[in-house]
N, C-alpha and C positions, 0 to 999 in steps of 0.2 A: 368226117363221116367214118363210119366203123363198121364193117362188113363183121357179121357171124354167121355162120357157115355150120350146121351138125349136121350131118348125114352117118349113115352106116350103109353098106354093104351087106346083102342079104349073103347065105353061104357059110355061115360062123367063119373057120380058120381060111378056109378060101378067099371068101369074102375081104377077112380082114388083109392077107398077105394082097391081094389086087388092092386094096386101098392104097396101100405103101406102094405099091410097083408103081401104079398107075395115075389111081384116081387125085393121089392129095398134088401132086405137083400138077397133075391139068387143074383144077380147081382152083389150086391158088393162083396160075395164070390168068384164067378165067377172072376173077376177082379182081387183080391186079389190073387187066387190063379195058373191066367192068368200070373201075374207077378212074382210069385215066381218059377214057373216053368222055365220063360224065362229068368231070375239070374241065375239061377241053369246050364242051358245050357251054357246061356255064359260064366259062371265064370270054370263050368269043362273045356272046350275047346270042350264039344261035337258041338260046332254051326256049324263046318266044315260041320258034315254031313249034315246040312241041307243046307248050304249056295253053298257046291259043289263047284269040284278046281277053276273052274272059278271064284269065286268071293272070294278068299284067295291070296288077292293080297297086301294087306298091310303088311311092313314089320314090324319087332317088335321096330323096332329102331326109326319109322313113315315115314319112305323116299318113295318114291316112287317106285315101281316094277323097275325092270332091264328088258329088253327084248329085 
């Protein structure tokens, strides 16, 4: 998975000097830590509960549902 990320900062030189200060290292945390969480879920097997029976349709073998 590949996070893109473009945002700007309203303010022109303002704007831009808070991005450097502030915004790009919280952001790339945020990111960072956006995708460590969503590893964490998929790889327990907790994704069910967010995904709900309806979309627990793939089987572990790859075939397609029976129904």
């Amino acid at each position: 998975m590949i996070d893109v990320f473009d945002y700007s900062a309203p303010l022109g030189l303002l704007g831009r000097l808070v991005e450097r200060l502030l915004l790009d290292g919280h952001l790339r945390r945020l990111l960072v830590e956006r995708g460590l969480v969503i590893k964490s879920v998929a790889e327990s097997g907790d994704y069910a509960r967010y995904l709900g029976p309806a979309r627990q349709t793939i089987a572990s073998d790859g075939a397609p549902p029976r129904r």
